[in-house]
C-alpha positions as CSV (number, residue, x, y, z in Angstrom):
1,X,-47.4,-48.3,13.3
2,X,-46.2,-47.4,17.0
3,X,-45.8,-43.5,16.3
4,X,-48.8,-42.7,18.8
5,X,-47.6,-44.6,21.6
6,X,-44.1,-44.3,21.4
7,X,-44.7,-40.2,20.9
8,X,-47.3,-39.9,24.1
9,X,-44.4,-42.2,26.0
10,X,-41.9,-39.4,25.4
11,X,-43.7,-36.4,25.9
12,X,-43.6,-35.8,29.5
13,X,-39.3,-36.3,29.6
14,X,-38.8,-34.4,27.0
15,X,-41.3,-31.5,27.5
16,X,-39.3,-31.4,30.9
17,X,-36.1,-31.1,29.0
18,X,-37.2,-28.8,26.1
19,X,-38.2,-26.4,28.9
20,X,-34.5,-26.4,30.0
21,X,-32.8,-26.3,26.1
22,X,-35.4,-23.5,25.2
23,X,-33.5,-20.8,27.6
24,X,-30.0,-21.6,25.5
25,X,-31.3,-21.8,22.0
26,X,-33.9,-22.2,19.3
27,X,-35.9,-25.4,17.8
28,X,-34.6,-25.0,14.6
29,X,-30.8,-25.2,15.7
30,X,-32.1,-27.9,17.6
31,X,-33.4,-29.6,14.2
32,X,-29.3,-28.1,12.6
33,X,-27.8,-30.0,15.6
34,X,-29.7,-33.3,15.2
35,X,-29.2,-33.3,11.4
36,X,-25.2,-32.6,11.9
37,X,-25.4,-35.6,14.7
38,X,-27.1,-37.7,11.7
39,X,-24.4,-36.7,9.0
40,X,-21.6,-37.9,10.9
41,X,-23.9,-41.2,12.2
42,X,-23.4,-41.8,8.5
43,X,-19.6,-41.2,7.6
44,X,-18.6,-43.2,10.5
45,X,-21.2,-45.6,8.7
46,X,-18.9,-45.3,5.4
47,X,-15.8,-46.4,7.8
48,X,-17.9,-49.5,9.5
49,X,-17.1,-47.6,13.0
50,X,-20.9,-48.7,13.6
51,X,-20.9,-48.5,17.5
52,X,-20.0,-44.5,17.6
53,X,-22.4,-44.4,14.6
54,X,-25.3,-45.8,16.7
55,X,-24.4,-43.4,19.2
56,X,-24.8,-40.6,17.1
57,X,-28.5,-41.8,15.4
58,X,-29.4,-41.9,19.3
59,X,-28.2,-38.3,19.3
60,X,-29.9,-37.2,15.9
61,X,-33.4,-38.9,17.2
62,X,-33.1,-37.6,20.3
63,X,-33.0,-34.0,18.6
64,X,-35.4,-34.7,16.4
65,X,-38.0,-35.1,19.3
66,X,-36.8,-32.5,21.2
67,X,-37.1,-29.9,18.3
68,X,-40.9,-30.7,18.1
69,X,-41.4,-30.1,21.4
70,X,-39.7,-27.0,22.1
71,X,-41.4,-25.6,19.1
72,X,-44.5,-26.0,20.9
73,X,-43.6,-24.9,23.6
74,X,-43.0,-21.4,21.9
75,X,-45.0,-20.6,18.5
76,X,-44.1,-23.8,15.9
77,X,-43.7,-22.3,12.4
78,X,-43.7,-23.8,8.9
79,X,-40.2,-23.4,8.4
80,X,-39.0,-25.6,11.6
81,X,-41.5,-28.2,10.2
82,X,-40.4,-28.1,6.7
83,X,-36.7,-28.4,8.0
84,X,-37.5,-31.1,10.4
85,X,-39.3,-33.3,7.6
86,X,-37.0,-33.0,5.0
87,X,-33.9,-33.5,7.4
88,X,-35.2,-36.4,8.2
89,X,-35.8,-38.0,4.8
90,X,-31.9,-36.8,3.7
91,X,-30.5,-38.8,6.7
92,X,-32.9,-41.8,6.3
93,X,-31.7,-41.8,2.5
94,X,-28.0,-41.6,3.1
95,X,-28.3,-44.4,6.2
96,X,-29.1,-46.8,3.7
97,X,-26.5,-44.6,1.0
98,X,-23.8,-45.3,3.5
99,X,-24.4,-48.9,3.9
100,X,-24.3,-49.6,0.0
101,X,-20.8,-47.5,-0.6
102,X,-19.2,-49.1,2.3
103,X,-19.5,-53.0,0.8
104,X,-20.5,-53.8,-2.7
105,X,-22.6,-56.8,-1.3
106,X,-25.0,-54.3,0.8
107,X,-25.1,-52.3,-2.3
108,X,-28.5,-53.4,-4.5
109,X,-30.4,-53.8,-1.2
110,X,-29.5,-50.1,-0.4
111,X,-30.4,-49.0,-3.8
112,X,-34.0,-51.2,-3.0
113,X,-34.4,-49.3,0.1
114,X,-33.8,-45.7,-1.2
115,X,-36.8,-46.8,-3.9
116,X,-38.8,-48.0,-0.9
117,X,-38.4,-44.4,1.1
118,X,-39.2,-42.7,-2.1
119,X,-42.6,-44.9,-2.4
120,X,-43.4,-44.0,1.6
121,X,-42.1,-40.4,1.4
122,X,-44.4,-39.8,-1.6
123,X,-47.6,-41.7,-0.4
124,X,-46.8,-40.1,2.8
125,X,-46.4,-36.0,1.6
126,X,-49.0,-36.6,-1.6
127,X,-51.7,-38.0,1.0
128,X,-51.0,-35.0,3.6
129,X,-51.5,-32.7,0.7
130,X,-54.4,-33.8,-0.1
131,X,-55.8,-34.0,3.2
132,X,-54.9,-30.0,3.6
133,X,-57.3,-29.4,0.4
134,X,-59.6,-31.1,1.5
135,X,-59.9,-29.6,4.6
136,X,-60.1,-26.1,3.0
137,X,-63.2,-28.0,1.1
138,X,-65.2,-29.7,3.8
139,X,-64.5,-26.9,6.1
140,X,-68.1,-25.9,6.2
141,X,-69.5,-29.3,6.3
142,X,-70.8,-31.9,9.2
143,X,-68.2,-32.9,12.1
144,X,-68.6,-36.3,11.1
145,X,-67.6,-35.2,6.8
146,X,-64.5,-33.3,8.9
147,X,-63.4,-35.9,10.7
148,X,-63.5,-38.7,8.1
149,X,-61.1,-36.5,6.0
150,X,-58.7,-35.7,9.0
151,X,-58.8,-39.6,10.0
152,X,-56.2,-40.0,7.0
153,X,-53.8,-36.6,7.2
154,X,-50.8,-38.6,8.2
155,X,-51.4,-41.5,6.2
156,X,-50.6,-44.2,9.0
157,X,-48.5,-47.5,8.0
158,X,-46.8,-50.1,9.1
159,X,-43.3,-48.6,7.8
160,X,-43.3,-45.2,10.2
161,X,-41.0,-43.6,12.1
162,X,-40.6,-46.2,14.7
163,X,-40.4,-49.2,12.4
164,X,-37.3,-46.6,10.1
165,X,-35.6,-45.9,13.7
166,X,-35.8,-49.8,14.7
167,X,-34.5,-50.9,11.2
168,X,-31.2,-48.4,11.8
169,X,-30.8,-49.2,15.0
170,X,-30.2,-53.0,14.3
171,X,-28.6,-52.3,11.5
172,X,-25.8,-51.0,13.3
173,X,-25.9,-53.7,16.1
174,X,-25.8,-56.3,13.8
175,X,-24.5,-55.0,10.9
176,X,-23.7,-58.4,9.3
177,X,-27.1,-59.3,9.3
178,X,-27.9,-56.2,7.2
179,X,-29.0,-58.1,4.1
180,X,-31.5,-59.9,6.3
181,X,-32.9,-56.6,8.3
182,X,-33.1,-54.8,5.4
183,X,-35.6,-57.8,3.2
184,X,-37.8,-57.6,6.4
185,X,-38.2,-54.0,6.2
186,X,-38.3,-53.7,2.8
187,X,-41.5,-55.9,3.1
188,X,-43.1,-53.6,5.5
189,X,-42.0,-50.6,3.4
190,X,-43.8,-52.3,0.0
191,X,-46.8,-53.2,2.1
192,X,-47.5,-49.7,3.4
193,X,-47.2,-48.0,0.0
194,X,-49.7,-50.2,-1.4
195,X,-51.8,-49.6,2.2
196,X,-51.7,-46.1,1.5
197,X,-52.4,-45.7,-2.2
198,X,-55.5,-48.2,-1.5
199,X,-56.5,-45.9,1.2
200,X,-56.4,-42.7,-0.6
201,X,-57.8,-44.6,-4.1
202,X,-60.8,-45.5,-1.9
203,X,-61.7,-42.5,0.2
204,X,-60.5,-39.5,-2.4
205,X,-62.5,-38.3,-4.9
């Protein structure tokens, strides 16, 4: 829901520091690094050391940004944005995983959650799929037919990035009220898959 704003907030830093990283070494190790930050975010997870955890999710978004950025700053390529997506869905999967396996009470919400990120990451990827066809179709058409289509390519929520980040990030502040952070974005999760297949129902042939 806050994607835009909190992505044009961040450009100007971390173009200047992309500039800088871009001399030493490449997006995708960038995107490697970032991912390796979130893996250990998550064992410390496991272990309940959740204030060195929050430091590495920090560490993992702050790469995650960067990577983005330097790429464009270069030439971007498909594999640095394949990597970079499905990085982020493994770490956003085993976030919740790690909370589940590390108490038996945090367990069903965990196993709740990893069906919610299946919902979003499906309505999210089927939606930009489509979009990419029907580009390739209305390609030759009016502005206004081309910019209806491309109004929906990244199938816009209430669950996004922001919300996921903000959800982690208290979880690990206040990782006894887990249960409770987790209903309230499991409400925003269920609400945005049902957005988003009504969306797609409704404008897709």
């Amino acid at each position: 829901m806050f994607d835009r704003q909190i992505q044009d907030f961040l450009q100007k830093p971390l173009i200047k520091i992309g500039e800088q990283l871009i001399k030493f070494i490449t997006p995708n190790q960038v995107t490697l690094v970032g991912f390796s930050m979130g893996i250990i975010s998550t064992i410390l997870i496991f272990f309940e050391i959740y204030n060195l955890a929050l430091v590495f999710l920090i560490l993992n978004r702050i790469c995650d940004g960067l990577d983005g950025v330097m790429a464009r700053l270069t030439r971007p390529t498909k594999k640095g944005a394949y990597l970079d997506i499905v990085f982020d869905f493994i770490f956003y999967s085993l976030f919740v995983l790690a909370f589940g396996l590390s108490n038996e009470k945090y367990l069903i919400y965990s196993m709740i959650l990893l069906f919610c990120y299946v919902g979003t990451a499906t309505t999210f990827l089927a939606n930009s799929l489509l979009i990419n066809i029907q580009n390739k179709i209305f390609q030759n058409e009016t502005k206004e037919q081309h910019k209806l289509i491309k109004g929906f390519k990244y199938a816009y929520g209430i669950a996004e990035g922001t919300e996921t980040i903000i959800f982690m990030i208290l979880s690990l502040i206040f990782p006894k009220y887990f249960i409770f952070i987790s209903l309230i974005f499991i409400a925003l999760c269920i609400f945005t898959i049902f957005a988003r297949i009504y969306v797609c129902y409704k404008y897709y042939d």
